[in-house]
C-alpha positions as CSV (number, residue, x, y, z in Angstrom):
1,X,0.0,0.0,0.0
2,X,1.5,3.3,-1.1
3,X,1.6,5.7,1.5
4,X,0.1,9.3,0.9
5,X,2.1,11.7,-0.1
6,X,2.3,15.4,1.0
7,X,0.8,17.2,-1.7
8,X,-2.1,15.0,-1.4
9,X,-2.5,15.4,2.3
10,X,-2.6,19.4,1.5
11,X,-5.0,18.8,-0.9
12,X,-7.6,17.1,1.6
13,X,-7.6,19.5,4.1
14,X,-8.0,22.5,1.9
15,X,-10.7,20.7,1.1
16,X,-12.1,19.8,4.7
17,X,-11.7,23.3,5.8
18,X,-13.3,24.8,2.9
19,X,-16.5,22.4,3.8
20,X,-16.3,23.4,7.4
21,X,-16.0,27.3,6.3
22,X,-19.3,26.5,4.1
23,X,-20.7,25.2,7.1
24,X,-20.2,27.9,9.4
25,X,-21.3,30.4,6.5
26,X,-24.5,28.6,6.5
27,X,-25.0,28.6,10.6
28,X,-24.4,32.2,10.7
29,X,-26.8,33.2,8.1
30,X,-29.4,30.8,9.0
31,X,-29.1,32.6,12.9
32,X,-28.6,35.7,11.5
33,X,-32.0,35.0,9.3
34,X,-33.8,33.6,12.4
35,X,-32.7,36.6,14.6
36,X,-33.8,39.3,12.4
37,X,-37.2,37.5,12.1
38,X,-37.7,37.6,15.8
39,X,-36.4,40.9,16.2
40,X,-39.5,41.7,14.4
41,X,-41.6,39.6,16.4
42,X,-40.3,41.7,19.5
43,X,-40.6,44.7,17.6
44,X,-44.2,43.9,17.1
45,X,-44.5,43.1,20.5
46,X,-42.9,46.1,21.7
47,X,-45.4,48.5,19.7
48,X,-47.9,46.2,21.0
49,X,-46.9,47.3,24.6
50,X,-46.3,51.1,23.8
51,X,-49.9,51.2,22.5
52,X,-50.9,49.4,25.9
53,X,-48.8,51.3,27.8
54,X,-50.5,54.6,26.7
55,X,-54.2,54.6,27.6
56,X,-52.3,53.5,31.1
57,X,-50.5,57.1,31.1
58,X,-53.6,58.5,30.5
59,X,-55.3,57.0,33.1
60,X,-52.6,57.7,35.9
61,X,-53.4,60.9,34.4
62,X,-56.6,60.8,34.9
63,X,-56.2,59.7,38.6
64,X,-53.7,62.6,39.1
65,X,-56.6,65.1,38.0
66,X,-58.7,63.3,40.4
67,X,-56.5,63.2,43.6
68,X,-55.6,67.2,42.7
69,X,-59.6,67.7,42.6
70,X,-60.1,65.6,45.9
71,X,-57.0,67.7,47.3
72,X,-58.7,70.7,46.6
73,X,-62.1,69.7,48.1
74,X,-60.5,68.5,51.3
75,X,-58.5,72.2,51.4
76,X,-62.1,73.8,51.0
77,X,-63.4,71.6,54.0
78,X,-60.3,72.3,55.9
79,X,-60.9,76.2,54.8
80,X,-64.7,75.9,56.1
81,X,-63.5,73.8,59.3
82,X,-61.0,77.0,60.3
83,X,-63.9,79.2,61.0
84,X,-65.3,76.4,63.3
85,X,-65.6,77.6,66.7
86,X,-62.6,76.3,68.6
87,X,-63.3,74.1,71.8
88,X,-62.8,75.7,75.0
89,X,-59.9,74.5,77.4
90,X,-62.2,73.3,79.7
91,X,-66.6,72.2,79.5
92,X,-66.7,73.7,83.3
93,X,-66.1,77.2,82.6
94,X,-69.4,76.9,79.7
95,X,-71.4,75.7,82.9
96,X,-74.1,78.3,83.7
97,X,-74.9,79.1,87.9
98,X,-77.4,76.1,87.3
99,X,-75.3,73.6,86.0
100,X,-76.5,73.7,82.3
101,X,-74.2,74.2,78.9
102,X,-76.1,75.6,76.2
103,X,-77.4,73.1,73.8
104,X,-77.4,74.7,70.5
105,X,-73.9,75.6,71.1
106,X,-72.6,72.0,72.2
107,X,-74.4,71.0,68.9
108,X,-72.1,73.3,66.8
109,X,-69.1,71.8,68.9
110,X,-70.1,68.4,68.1
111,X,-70.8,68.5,64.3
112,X,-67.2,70.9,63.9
113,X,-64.5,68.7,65.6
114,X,-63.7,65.3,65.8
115,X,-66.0,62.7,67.7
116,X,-63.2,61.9,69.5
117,X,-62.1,65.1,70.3
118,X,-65.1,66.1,71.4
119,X,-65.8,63.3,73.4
120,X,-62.5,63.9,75.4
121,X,-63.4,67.9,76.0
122,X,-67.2,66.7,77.3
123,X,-64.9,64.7,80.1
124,X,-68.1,63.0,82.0
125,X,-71.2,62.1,81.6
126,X,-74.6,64.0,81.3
127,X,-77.8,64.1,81.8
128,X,-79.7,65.3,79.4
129,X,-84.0,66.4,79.3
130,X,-85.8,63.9,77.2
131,X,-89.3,64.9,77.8
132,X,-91.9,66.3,80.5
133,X,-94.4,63.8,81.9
134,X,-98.2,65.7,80.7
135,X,-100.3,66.5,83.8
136,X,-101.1,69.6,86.4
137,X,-99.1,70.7,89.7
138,X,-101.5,71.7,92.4
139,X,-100.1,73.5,96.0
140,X,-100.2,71.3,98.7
141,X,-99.6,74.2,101.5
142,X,-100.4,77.7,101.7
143,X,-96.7,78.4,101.9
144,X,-95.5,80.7,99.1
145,X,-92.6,79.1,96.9
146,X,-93.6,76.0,98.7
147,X,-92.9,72.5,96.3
148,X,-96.2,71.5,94.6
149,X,-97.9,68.0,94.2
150,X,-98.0,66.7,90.5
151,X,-100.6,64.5,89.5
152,X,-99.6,62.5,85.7
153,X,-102.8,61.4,85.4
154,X,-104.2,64.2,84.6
155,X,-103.5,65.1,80.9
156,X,-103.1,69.3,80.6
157,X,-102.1,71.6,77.6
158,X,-99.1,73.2,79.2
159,X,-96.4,72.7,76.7
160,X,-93.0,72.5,78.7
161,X,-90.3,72.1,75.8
162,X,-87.6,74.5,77.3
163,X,-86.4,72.0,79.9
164,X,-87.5,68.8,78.1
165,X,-85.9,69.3,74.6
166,X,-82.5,71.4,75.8
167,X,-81.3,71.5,79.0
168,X,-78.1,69.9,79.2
169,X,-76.3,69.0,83.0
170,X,-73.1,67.5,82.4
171,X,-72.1,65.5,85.8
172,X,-69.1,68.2,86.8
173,X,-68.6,70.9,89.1
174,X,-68.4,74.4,87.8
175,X,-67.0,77.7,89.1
176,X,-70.8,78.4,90.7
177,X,-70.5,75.2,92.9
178,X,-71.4,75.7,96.5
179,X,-70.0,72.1,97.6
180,X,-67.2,71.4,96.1
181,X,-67.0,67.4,96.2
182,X,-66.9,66.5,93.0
183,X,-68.2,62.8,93.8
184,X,-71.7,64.0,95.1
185,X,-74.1,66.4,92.7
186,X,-77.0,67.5,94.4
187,X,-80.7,68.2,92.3
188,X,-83.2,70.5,93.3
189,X,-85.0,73.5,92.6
190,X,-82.9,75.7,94.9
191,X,-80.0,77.6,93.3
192,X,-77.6,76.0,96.2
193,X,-77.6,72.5,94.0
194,X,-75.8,71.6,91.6
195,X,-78.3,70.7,89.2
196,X,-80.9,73.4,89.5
197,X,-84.3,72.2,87.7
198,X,-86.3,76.0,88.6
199,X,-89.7,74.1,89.0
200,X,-92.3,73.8,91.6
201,X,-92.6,70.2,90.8
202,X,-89.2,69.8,92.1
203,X,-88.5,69.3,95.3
204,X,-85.3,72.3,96.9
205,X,-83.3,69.5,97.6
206,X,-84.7,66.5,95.2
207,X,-82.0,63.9,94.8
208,X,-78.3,63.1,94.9
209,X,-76.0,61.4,91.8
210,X,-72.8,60.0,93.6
211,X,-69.8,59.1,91.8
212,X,-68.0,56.0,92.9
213,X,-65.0,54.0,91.0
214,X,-66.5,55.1,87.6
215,X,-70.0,54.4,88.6
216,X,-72.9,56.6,88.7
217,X,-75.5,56.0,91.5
218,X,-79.3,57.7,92.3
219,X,-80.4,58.6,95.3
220,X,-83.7,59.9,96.3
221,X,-83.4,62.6,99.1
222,X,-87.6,62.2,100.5
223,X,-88.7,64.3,97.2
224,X,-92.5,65.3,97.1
225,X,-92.6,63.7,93.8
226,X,-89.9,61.0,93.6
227,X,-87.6,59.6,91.4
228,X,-87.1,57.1,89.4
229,X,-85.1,55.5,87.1
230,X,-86.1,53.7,83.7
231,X,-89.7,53.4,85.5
232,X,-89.1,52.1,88.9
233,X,-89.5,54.7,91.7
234,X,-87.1,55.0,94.2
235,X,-88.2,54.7,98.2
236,X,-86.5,57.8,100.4
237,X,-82.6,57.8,100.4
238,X,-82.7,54.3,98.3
239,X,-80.0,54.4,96.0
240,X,-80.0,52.9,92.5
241,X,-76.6,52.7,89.6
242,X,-77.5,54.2,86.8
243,X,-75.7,53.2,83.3
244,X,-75.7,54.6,79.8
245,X,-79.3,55.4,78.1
246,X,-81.0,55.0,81.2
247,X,-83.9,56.6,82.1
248,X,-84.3,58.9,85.6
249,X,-87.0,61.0,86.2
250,X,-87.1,63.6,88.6
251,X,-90.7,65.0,89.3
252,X,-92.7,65.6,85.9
253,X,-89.3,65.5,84.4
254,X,-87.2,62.6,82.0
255,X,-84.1,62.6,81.3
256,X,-81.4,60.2,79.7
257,X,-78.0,59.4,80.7
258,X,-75.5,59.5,78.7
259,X,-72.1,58.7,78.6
260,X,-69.9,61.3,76.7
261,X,-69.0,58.8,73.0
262,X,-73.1,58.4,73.3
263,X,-73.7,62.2,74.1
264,X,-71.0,62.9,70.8
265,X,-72.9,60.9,68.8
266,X,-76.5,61.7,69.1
267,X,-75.6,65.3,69.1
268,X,-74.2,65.2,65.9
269,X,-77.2,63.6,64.4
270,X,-79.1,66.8,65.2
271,X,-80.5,69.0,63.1
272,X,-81.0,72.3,64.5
């Protein structure tokens, strides 16, 4: 066998590496084909975004707008809340020499500040007129000034809305308190309580509300015509606790108590 010689060996690898050269040609145009085809694939897909993209814009836009237009309300409410009456440093010093706060004003209060706010300025609790039970007041001495029997079963015209609808006692002592334990608030119809009810149906000193660890207690002081609280009279000196919503009636007189989150609330349901 005759060996190869070296012209022919120079001849087959010219040969091989032109094939392998073709080969590579090929490869690079075949990826260089496939690549430009997906590049417009991803170009498609990429226009396909952008027009996606754009009604997106528009609608952050659009939500811009709306947060500037909310903004703007909110600094108009903030502008109307600045004429709001501010809240006195402390409810005592709105107390009158009979123990009331004006009702239209607390409403104002109530409905211009924060519930919470509010409910931390009121401090305690309140009692507040509800209604006047209908019937007629007859003297049972000659005395002047003396306290005067009510009968309820007898129905009368008198409309009594003044103390019924608005008087307001919040359960605190003001700067016209004669005793000043702050656990112990006296009613009656004599300026000297704290809770002055200017009525002949009351009795001078009518009953006691006591304070004791956060609980509110009624006592009747031997009224001419009793208390009682959410319909149950109370015997002489008997003492009841009272809690929120309940019902105590003094004489011809209702009234609720509240507790001052309940008191917030109701007041700024009111239309005045």
């Amino acid at each position: 066998m005759n060996s190869p010689n070296n012209t022919d060996l120079h001849s087959e690898n010219l040969h091989t590496s032109s094939v392998i050269s073709t080969l590579f040609t090929y490869d690079y145009l075949y990826r260089v084909n496939h690549r430009v085809k997906n590049m417009g694939f991803f170009n498609n897909l990429l226009g396909k975004k952008k027009a996606e993209e754009q009604p997106k814009k528009s609608n952050k836009k659009s939500k811009t707008n709306s947060k500037k237009a909310k903004s703007k309300k909110t600094g108009k409410k903030k502008a109307n809340n600045s004429n709001a009456l501010p809240l006195p440093d402390d409810i005592k010093t709105m107390l009158s020499n009979a123990g009331r706060v004006d009702f239209e004003l607390l409403v104002e209060l109530a409905k211009t500040h924060k519930q919470l706010e509010f409910e931390t300025f009121l401090t305690a609790p309140v009692i507040a007129g509800s209604a006047v039970k209908p019937g007629i007041i007859r003297s049972k001495s000659q005395v002047p000034q003396s306290t005067q029997m009510f009968n309820p079963s007898a129905v009368t015209d008198d409309v009594l809305e003044e103390i019924s609808q608005n008087a307001i006692y919040p359960l605190l002592k003001g700067m016209f308190a004669t005793n000043p334990d702050n656990t112990v608030f006296t009613v009656g119809r004599e300026s000297s309580n704290d809770l002055v009810i200017p009525d002949l149906a009351i009795s001078k000193l009518h009953s006691k509300i006591r304070l004791d660890s956060g609980q509110y207690w009624v006592q009747d002081c031997g009224s001419t015509n009793g208390t009682s609280v959410n319909g149950k009279p109370l015997e002489p000196d008997e003492e009841i606790q009272i809690v929120d919503n309940d019902r105590g009636d003094f004489g011809r007189y209702e009234f609720k108590f509240y507790k001052p989150q309940t008191f917030a609330q109701k007041l700024r349901r009111i239309e005045l």
